[in-house]
N, C-alpha and C positions, 0 to 999 in steps of 0.2 A: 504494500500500500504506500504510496507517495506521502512523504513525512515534509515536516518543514522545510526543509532544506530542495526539497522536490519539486513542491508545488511553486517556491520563491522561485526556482531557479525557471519554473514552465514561465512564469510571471515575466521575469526576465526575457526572454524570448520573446514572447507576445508583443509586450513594450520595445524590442529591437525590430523587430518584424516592420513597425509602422503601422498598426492598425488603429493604435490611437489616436482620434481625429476623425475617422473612417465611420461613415453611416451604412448600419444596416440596411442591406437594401427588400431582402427575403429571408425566410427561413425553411428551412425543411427540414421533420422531424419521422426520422422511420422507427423510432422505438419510444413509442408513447409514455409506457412508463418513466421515465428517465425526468419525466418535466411535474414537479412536485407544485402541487398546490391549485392547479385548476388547470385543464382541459390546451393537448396540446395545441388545438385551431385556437384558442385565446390566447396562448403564451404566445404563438408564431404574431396574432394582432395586434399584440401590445407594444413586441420588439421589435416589428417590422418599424422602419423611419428613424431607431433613433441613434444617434451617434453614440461612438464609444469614446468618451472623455477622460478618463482614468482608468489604470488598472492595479491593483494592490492586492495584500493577500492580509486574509484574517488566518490564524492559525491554519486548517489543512484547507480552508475555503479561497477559492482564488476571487478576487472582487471586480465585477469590471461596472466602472460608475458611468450610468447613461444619461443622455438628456430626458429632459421630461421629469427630471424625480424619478429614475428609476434605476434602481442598483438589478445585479445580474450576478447571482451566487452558483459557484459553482464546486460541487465537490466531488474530486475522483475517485474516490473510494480506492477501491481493488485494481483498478486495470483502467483507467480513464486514461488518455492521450488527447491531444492537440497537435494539428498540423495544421499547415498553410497553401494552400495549391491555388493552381489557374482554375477559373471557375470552366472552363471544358475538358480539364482532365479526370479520366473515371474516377468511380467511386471504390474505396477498396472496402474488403473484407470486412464488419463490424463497424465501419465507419457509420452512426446513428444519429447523428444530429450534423447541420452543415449553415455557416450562415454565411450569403453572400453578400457583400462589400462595397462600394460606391466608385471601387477603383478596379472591379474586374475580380477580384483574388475572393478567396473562401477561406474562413476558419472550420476545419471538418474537424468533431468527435468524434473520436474511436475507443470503444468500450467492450472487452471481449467477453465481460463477464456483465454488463450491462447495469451494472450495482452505484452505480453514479446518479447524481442530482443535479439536476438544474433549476433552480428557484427566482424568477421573477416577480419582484417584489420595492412596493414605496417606501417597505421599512424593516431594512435589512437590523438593522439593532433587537428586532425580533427574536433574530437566529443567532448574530453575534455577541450583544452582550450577555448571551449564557456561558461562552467560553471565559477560559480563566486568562489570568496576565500573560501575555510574548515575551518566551523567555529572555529575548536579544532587544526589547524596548530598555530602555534608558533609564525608565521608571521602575523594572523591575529588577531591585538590589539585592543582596543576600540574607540583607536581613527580613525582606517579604518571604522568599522559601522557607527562613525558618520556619515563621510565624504559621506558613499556612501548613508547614508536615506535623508542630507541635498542636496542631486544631482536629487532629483527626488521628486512628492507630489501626490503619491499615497498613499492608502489605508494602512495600516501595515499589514493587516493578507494576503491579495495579494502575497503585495509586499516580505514576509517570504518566500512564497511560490515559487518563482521566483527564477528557479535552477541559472538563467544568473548573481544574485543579491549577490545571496547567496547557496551553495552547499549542498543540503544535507538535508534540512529543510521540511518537511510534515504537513500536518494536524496538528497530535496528538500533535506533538511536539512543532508547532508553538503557538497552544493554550495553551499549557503548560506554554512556557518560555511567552507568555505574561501577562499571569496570576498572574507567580511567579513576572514580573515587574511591575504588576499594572496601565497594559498600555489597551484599549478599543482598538479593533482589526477594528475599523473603522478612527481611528487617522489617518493623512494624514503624512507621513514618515517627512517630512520637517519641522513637528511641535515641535520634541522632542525636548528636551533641549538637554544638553551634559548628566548632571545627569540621566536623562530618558534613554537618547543613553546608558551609562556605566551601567545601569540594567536593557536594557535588553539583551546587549553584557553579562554579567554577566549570566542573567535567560536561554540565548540561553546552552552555556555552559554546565550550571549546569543540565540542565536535558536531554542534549543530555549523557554527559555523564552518569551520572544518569542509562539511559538507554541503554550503552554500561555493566554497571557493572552486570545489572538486565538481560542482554541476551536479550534485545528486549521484544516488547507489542503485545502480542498475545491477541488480544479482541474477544470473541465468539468462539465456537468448529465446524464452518463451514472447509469441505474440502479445502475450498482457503484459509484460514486465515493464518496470520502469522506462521510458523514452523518453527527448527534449525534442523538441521542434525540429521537423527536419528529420525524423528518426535516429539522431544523435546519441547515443549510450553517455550516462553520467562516468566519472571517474573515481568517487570516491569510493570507490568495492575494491580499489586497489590498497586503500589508505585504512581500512576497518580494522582495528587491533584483534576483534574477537572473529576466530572465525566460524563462520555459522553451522561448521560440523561437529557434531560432539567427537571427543577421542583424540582432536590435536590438540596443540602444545599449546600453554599459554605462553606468549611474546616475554611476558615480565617472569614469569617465576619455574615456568616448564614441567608444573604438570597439566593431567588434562583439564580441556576444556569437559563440563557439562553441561547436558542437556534437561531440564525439566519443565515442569508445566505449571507456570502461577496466574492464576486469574484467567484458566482458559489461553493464554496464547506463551507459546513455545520460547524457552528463555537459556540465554547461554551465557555462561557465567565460569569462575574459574571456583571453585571450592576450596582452595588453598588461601589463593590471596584473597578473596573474595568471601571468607571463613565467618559464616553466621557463629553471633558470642553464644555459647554454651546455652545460657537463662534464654535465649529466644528461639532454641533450634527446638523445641518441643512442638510450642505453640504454633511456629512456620510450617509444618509436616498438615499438623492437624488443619491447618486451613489451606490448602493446597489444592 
């Protein structure tokens, strides 16, 4: 699934491409479900005319601001892609949503597992102030992660994952920066010291951004996998400390890497460096 660093970097693209400025001219929608909130022939009538004047990203939502008052939310879920073609060249394979442009060119959706949303809407603060602080905004300091792990005593690989907690945060990512903090992804949030709290505010950081420099983590050459514009492959699956197989080595200390299961989604971690404290290893098992 396209993580911060994925989505900013599609974001990127977009805004280099030149579409900003650019009026919708049409829409065509071949996979109806995909357009949340009212009826595809009304989304296609409302977006028809109007231009695209900004594009930004809320946590895993990419934002593009149109005229008229009206924002255009978009989230890729599993396998969403964006490409840019001539509006007479075919259509390809899963490509479900296509909007043509005032200058000739097409923005085409491609979704292979169709689990994506597109919401049009006069009030996107709706859907986005339920998400929690951008871990890379300026405003959120170390001393906020304390505050909000010490508010609650759940899991930490969970609780990363939790867009309402924190914005933006994935898998990949979250097993990253807790890795890089030397924190066991079954810790209960309320246990951190402050030191803990400031690395992995720290580890959060460092490899989201990380992974904005690197263009995103394209893992495997499946049709849904992560893409940029252009069918471009990200580069930071080069740069990942952990690797996503259980059984190899970990980089820092060399034994294995493991594999388990917390909150439902598949977690890799090192259990050495990584060593849940004695008093919390009970409790971790049992909610598993």
């Amino acid at each position: 699934m396209p993580e911060l660093p994925e989505v900013q970097t599609i974001v990127n693209d977009l805004a280099a491409s030149g579409i900003t400025g650019r009026k919708i001219t049409s829409i065509s929608v071949f996979w109806p479900p995909l357009i949340q909130g009212r009826a595809a022939r009304s989304f296609a009538a409302r977006l028809r005319g109007r231009r695209i004047l900004a594009l930004s990203r809320r946590g895993k939502y990419l934002v593009f601001s149109l005229s008229g008052g009206y924002t255009l939310l978009v989230h890729l879920r599993m396998s969403g892609q964006f490409s840019i073609a001539a509006a007479g060249l075919p259509l390809e394979k899963h490509q479900h949503l296509i909007l043509s442009l005032d200058d000739g060119r097409q923005v085409r959706y491609r979704d292979t597992r169709k689990f994506g949303r597109w919401l049009l809407t006069r009030h996107p603060e709706q859907v986005l102030d339920a998400l929690g602080p951008e871990p890379l905004d300026k405003s959120f300091v170390s001393r906020a992660l304390y505050e909000i792990l010490q508010k609650h005593s759940r899991m930490l690989k969970p609780f990363l994952l939790d867009q309402t907690k924190i914005a933006g945060l994935g898998n990949i990512y979250a097993d990253e920066a807790l890795w890089a903090a030397r924190l066991n992804p079954g810790r209960a949030t309320s246990s951190l010291s402050r030191s803990e709290s400031g690395a992995l505010f720290k580890a959060i950081r460092c490899v989201l951004l990380r992974g904005i420099r690197n263009k995103g983590t394209s893992l495997g050459r499946g049709a849904g996998n992560y893409m940029r514009l252009g069918e471009k492959r990200g580069k930071n699956q080069n740069c990942l400390m952990l690797s996503r197989t259980k059984g190899t080595a970990c980089p820092r200390c060399g034994h294995l890497i493991r594999r388990s299961i917390y909150g439902q989604r598949a977690t890799y971690f090192c259990p050495d460096c990584q060593e849940l404290p004695p008093a919390a290893s009970g409790s971790a098992r049992a909610r598993r």
